[in-house]
VOLODREN-63722 format. One line per 2 residues: their letters; for each residue x, y, z of N, C-alpha, C, O, CB. Coordinates in steps of 0.2 Angstrom, whole numbers, plus 5000, padded with zeros to 4 digits. Last residue first. Glycine has a CB too. Layout:
a	X:Y:Z:X:Y:Z:X:Y:Z:X:Y:Z:X:Y:Z; ... .
END
This chain:
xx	5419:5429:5627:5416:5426:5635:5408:5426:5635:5404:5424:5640:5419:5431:5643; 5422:5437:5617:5420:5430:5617:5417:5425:5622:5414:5420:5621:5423:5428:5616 .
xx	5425:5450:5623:5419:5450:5620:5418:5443:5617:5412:5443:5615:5419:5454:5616; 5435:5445:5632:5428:5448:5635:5422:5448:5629:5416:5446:5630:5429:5457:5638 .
xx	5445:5442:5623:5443:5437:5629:5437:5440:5630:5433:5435:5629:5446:5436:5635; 5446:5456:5615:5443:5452:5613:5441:5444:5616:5437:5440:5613:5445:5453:5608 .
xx	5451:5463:5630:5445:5467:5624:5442:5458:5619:5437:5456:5621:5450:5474:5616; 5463:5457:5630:5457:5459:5635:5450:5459:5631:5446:5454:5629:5458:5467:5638 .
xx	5469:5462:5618:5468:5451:5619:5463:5455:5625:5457:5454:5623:5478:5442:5623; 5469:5474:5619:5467:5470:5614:5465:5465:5614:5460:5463:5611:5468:5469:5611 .
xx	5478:5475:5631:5471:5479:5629:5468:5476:5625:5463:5474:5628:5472:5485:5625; 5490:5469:5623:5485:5468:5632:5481:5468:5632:5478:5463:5632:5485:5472:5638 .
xx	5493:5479:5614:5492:5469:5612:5488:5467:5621:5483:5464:5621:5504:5463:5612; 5498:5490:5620:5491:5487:5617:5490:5481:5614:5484:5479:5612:5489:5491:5611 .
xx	5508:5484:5627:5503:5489:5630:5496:5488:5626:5491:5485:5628:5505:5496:5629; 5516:5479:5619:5513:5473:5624:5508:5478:5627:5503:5475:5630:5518:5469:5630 .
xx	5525:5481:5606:5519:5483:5608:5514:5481:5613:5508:5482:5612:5517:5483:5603; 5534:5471:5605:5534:5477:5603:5530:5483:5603:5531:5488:5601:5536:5477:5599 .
xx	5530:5460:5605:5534:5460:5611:5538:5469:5611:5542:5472:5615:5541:5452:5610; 5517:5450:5601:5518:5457:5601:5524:5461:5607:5523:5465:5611:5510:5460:5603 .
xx	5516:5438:5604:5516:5437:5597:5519:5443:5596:5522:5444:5591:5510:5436:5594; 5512:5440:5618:5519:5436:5618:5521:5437:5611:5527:5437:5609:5519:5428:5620 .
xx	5499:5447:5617:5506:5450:5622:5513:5446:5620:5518:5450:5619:5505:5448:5630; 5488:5442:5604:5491:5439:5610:5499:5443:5612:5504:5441:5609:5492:5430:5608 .
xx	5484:5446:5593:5484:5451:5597:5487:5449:5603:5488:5453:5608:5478:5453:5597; 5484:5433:5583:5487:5442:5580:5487:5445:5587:5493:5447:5587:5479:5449:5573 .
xx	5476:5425:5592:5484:5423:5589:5485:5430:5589:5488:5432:5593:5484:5420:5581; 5464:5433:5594:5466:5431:5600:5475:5431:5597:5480:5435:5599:5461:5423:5602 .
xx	5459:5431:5580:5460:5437:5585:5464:5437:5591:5469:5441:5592:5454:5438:5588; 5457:5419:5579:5462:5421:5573:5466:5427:5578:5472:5428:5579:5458:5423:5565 .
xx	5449:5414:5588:5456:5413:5591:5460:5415:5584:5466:5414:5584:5458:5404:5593; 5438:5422:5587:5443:5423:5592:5449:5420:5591:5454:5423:5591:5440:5420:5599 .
xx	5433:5416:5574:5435:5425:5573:5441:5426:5580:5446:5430:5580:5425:5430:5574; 5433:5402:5578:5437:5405:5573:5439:5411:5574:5444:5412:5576:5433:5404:5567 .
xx	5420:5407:5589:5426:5403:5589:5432:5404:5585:5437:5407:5587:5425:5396:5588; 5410:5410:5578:5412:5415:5583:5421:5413:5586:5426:5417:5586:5406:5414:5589 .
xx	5408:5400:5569:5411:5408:5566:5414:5410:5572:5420:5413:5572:5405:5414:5562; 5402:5393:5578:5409:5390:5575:5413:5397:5574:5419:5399:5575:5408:5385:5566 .
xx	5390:5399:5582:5396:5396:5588:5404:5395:5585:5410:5396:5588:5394:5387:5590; 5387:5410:5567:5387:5405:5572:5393:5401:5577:5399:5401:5576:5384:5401:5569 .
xx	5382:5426:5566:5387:5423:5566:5385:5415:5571:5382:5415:5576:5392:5428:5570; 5372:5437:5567:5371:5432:5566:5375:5426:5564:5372:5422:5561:5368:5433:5564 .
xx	5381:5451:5567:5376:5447:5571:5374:5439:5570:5374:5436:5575:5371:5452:5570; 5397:5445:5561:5391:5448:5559:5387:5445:5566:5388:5440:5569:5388:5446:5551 .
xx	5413:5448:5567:5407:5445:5564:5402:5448:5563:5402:5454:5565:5404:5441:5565; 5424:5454:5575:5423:5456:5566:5419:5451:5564:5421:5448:5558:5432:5456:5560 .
xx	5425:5457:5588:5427:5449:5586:5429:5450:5579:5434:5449:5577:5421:5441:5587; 5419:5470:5588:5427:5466:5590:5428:5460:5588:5434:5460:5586:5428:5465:5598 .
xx	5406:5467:5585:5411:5472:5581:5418:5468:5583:5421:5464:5580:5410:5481:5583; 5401:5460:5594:5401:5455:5586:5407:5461:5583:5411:5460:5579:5389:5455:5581 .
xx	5403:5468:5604:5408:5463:5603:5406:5459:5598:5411:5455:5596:5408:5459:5608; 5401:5482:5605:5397:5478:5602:5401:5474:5600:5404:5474:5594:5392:5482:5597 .
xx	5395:5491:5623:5399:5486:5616:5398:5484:5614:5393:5481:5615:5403:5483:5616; 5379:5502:5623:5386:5497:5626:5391:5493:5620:5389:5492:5614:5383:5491:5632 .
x	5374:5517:5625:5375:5511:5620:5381:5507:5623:5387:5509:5624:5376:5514:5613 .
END
């Protein structure tokens, strides 16, 4: 079974362009390395994780 990046982003399968957009950059904000200067290991991991699953 592979990733299920509607899970990562936190939409539903049938999410549209907009929803999807929105769900990234709320994601993207919360999880971005610079926002997390106390945690940048998994703030990394994460903004990874969810660039990929929006790409």
């Amino acid at each position: 079974m592979g990733v299920d990046y509607y899970k990562i982003l936190q939409v539903d399968r049938g999410a549209k362009d907009d929803d999807l957009k929105k769900a990234y950059r709320k994601l993207a904000m919360k999880w971005h390395p610079d926002k997390n200067p106390n945690n940048k290991k998994e703030a990394e991991a994460k903004f990874k994780q969810i660039s990929e699953a929006y790409d």
